[in-house]
C-alpha positions in Angstrom: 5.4 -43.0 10.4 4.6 -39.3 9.5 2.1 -40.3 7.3 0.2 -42.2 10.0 0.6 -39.0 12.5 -0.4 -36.9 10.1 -3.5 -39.1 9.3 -4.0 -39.6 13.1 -3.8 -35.4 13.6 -6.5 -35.0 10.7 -8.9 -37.5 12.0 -8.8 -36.1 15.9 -9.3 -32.5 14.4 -12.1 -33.9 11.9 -13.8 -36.0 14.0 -17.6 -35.3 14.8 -18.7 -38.4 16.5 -16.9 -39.7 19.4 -17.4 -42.4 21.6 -15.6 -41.9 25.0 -15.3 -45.1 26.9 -13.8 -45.1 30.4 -13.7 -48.0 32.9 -13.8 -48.7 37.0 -10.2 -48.5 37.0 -9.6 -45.0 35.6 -12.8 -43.5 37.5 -11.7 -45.2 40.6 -8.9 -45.0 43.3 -8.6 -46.1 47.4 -11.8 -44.3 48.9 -14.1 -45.5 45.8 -15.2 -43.3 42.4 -12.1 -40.4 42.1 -14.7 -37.1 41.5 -11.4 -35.2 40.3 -10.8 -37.3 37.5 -14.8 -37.2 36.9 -14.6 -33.6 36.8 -12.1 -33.3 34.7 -13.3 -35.7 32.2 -16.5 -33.7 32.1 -15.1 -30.6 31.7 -13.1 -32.5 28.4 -16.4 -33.4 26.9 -17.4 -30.1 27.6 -14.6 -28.3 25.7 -15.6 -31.1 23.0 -19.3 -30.3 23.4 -18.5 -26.4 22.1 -16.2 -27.2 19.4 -19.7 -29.1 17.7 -18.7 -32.3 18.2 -21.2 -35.1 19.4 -20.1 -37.3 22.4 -21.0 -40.7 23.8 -19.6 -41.6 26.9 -19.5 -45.3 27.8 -19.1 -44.7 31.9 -18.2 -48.1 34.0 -18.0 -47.4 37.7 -21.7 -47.6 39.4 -20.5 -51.4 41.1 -17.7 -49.0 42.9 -19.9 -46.3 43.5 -22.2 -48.5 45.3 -19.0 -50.0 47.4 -18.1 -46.3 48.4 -22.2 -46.1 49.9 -21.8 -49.6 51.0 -18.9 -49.2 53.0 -16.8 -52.2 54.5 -19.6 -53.4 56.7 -21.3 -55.0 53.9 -19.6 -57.9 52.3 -20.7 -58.0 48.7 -20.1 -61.7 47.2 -20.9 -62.9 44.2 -23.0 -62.0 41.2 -26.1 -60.9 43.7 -23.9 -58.7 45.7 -22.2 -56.9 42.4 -25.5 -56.2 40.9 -26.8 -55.1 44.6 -23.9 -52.6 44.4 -24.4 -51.4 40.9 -28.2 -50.8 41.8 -27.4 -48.6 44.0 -24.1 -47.0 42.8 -25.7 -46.1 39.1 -28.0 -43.2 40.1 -25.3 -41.8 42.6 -22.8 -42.1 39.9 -25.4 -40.6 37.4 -26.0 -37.3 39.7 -22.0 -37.0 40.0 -22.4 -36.5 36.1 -25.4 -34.6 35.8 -24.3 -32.2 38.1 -20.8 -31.5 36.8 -22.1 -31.2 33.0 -24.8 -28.8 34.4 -22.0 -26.6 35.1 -21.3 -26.4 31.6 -24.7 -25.9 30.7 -25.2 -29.5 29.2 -27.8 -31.9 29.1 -26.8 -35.2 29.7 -28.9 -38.8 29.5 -28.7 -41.9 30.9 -29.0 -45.5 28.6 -28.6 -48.4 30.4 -28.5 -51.4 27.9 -27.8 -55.5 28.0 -27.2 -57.4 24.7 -30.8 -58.0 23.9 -31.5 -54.4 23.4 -29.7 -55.1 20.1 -29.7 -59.0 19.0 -33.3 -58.1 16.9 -32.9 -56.1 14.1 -35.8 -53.9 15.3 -34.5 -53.1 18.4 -31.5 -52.1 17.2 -32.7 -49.6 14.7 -35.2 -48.3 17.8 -31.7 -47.9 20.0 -30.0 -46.0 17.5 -33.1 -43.7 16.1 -33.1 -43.0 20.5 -29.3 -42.3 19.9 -29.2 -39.7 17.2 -32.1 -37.9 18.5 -30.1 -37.2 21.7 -27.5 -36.4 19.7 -29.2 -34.4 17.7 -30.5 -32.2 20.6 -27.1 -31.9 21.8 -27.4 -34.1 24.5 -24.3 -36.2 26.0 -25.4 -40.2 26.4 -24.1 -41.7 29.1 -24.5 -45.4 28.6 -23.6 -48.7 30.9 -24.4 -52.1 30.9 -27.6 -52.9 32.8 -25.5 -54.3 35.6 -28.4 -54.5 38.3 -30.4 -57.1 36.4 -28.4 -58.8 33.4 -27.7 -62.6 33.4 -24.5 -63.9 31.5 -26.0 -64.8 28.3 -27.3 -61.3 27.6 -24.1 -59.4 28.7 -21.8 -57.8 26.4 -18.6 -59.4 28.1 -17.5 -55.6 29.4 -17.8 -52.2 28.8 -14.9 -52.4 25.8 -17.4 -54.1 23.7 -20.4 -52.2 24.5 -18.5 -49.3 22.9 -17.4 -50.9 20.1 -21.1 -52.2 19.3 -22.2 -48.4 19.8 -19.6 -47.0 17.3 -22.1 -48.5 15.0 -24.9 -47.2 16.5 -23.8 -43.5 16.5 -22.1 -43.8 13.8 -18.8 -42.8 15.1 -15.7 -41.3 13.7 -13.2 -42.4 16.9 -13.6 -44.5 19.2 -11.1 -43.1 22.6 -10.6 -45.7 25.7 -9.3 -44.2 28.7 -7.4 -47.1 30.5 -4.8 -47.3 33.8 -2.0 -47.6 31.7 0.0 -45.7 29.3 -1.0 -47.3 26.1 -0.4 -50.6 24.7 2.8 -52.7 25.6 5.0 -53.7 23.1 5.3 -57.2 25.0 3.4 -58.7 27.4 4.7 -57.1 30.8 3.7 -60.6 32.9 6.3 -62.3 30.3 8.7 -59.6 30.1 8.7 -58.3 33.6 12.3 -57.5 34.2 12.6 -55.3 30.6 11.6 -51.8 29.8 9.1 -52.5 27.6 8.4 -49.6 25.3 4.6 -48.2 24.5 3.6 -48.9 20.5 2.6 -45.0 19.3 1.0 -47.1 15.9 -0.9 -50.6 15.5 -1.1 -50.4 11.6 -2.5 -53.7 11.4 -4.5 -54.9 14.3 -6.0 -57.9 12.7 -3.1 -59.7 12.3 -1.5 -59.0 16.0 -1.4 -61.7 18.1 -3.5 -60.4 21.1 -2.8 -63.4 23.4 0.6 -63.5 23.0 0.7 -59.6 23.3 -1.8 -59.1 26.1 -2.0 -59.7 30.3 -4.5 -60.4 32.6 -7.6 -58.3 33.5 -7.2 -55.6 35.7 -8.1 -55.9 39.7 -11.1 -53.4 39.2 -12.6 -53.6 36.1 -13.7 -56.7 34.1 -11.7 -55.7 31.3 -7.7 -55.7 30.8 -5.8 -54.5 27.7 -6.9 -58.0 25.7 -10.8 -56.6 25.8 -9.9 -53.3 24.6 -7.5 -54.6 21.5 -10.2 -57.3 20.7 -12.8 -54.2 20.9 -10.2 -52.1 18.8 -10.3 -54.8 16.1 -13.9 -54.8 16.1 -14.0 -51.0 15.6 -11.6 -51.0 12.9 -13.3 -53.5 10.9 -16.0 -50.8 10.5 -13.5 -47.9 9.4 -13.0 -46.4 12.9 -9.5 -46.2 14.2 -9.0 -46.3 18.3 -7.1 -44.0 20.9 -5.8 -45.9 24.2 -5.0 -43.0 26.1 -4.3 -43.1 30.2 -6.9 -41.7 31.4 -6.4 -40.5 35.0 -3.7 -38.1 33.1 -5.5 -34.4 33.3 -7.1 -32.8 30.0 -5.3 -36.0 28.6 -8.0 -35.9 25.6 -7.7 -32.9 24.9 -3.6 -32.7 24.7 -3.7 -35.6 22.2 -6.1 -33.5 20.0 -3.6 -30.9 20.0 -0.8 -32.8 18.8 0.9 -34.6 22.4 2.3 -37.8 21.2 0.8 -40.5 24.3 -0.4 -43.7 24.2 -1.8 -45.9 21.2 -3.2 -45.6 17.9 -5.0 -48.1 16.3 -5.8 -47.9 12.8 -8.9 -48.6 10.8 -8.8 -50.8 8.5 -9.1 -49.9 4.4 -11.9 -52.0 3.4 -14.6 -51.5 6.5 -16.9 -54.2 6.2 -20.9 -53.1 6.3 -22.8 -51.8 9.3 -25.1 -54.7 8.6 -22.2 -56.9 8.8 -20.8 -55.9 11.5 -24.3 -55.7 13.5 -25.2 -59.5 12.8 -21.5 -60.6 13.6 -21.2 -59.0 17.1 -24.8 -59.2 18.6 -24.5 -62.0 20.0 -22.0 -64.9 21.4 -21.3 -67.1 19.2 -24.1 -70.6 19.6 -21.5 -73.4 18.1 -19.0 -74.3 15.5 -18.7 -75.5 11.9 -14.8 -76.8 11.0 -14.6 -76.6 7.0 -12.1 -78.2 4.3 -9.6 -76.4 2.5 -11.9 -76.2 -0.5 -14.4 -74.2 1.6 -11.6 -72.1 3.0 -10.6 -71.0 -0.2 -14.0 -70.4 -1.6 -15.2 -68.2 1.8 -11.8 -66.5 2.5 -10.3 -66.0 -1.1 -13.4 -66.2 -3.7 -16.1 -64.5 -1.4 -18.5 -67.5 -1.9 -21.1 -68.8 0.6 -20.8 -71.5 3.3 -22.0 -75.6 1.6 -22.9 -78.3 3.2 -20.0 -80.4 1.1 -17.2 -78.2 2.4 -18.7 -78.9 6.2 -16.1 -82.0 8.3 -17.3 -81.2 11.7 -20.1 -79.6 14.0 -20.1 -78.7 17.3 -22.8 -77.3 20.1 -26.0 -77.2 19.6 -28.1 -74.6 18.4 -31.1 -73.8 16.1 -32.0 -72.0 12.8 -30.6 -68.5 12.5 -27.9 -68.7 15.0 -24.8 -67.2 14.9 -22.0 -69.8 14.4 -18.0 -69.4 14.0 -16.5 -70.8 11.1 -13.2 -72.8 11.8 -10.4 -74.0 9.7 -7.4 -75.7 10.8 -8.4 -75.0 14.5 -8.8 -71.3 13.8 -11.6 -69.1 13.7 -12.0 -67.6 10.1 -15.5 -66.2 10.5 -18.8 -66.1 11.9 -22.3 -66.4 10.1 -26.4 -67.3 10.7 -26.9 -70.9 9.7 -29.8 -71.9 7.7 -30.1 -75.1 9.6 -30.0 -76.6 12.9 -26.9 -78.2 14.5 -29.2 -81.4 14.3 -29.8 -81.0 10.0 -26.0 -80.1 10.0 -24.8 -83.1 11.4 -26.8 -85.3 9.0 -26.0 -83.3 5.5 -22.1 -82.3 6.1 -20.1 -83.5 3.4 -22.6 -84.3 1.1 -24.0 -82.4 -2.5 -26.7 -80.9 -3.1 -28.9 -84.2 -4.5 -27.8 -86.2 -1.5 -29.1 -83.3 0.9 -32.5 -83.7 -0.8 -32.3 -87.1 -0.3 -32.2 -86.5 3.2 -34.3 -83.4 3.9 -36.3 -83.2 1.3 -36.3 -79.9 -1.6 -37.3 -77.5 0.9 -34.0 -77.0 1.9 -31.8 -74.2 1.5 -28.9 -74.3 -0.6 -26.3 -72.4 1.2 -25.4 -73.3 4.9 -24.6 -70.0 5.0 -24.6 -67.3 2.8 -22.5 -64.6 2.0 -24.2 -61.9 2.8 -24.8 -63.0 6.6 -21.2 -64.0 7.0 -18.0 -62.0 7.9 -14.6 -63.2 7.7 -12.2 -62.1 10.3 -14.7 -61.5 13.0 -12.8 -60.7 16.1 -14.5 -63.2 18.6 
């Protein structure tokens, strides 16, 4: 346990990149967006700003701000009537920031993004090139999901998983979520309702916790809840960046953690980070269908690092085309995610056989590996 705090103290002092995410339910209270706790979470960043370190902040809280101009005589129902309401409540929720870091003598930017900004390769590299040179000029991004005009199949799911996408963007040492509660519950309070349950100070091992079993339901404001923010902090660690669940309505609550307060939850990285690459073809996108292997394939993927073969293939589901991103599943559990080479339609025809029997079928231009190795990653958090 010292070892981990003394790790944990080194990394918060060290750190030069950090991605700030805070949601509707922290920025939020009664009468709409809570401009104390806005202003005191810019003048963290601030403090931040002047010790050199580079800041992202991933802001929720224009669909509340837009409620506040709103007021109760409109009803807002539905998808239309959210996006309505974020329309309107991002640029009053971006002048609320601009104007309280302009007290500090700080520049800030807005990025408003949806999950296409990032599924090409190209696109990707032209988001994070826009990303450093902010940085670069000192500049705060503030980034949210392009509420207003995003459909379901280009959303990121919630503001937890944006940030955990942009930790590999910036390049981030620490990723800090500022939540409504205290940290991470040792139980799951809906289960374990009449017990003091205590808050977990370390999560050593994040991709072997049970985050069903461990985790609630969302939270009445936000889209998130503690399960988004774990799966998020799994995602995160993967690439070597440990995460800080911190409450966040708490005043200078970042900055009492950097000095050593022991509140809420750290989550460590893991040792082995997988590749940026990796990382950015596994969580890009949802997931287009499923491929259930044998235990010879399991062993080859998970303990021989091997690619995915048409032989070790028992079952397809979905459909979807060449290039899509798949999960991997064994024994009803998902081991992994990867591109396929072929078509749910060519799957379903040449799983289970050899090599020489999927010639047979599809002729020699075909490509040996279902998937391959280098476009898969084991343990995806999905």
């Amino acid at each position: 346990m010292i070892k981990l705090k003394e790790q944990k103290q080194e990394i918060l002092k060290t750190a030069k990149r950090i991605i700030i995410k805070v949601g509707s339910a922290v920025l939020t209270d009664d009468n709409g967006l809570s401009f104390s706790v806005l202003e005191n979470l810019v003048k963290q960043i601030a403090v931040l700003h002047k010790q050199g370190k580079k800041v992202c902040l991933v802001s929720s809280g224009a669909v509340a701000a837009g409620k506040k101009v709103l007021g109760k005589e409109f009803k807002i129902e539905g998808l239309a009537g959210k996006q309505g309401a974020a329309a309107i409540g991002q640029g009053r929720l971006m002048r609320d920031y601009e104007e309280l870091f302009q007290q500090h003598g700080i520049l800030c930017a807005q990025i408003l993004l949806t999950r296409d900004d990032l599924r090409s390769r190209e696109r990707f590299l032209n988001a994070k090139n826009t990303f450093q040179q902010l940085l670069q000029w000192n500049v705060v991004p503030i980034v949210n999901e392009n509420d207003s005009v995003v459909i379901h199949e280009l959303k990121f799911g919630d503001n937890d998983a944006l940030a955990s996408l942009l930790c590999n963007i910036v390049e981030a040492d620490i990723s800090i979520n500022l939540t409504s509660t205290q940290g991470v519950l040792a139980k799951n309070p809906l289960i374990y309702s009449n017990e003091q349950i205590p808050i977990m100070e370390f999560i050593e091992d994040i991709q072997n916790l049970n985050l069903d079993e461990l985790c609630g339901g969302k939270t009445s404001v936000g889209t998130g809840g503690m399960y988004s923010k774990l799966l998020s902090a799994r995602r995160t660690a993967q690439l070597g960046v440990p995460t800080l669940i911190i409450p966040g309505k708490e005043k200078d609550i970042i900055l009492r953690v950097i000095k050593g307060e022991t509140i809420g939850t750290w989550i460590c990285p893991t040792k082995e980070p997988v590749s940026r690459r990796k990382y950015w073809l596994a969580y890009r996108s949802e997931v287009q269908g499923s491929i259930n292997i044998d235990e010879g394939a399991f062993i080859a993927l998970n303990e021989k690092g091997k690619s995915l073969l048409p032989g070790g293939i028992m079952q397809v589901e979905g459909n979807f085309g060449v290039g899509a991103l798949v999960a991997i599943t064994y024994q009803n559990k998902k081991i992994a995610v990867g591109l396929s080479n072929y078509n749910s339609v060519e799957l379903k025809k040449i799983k289970g056989l050899s090599r020489l029997e999927v010639a047979a079928i599809l002729g020699n231009a075909h490509y040996p590996e279902v998937i391959h190795r280098d476009n898969l990653l084991l343990h995806a958090a999905i």
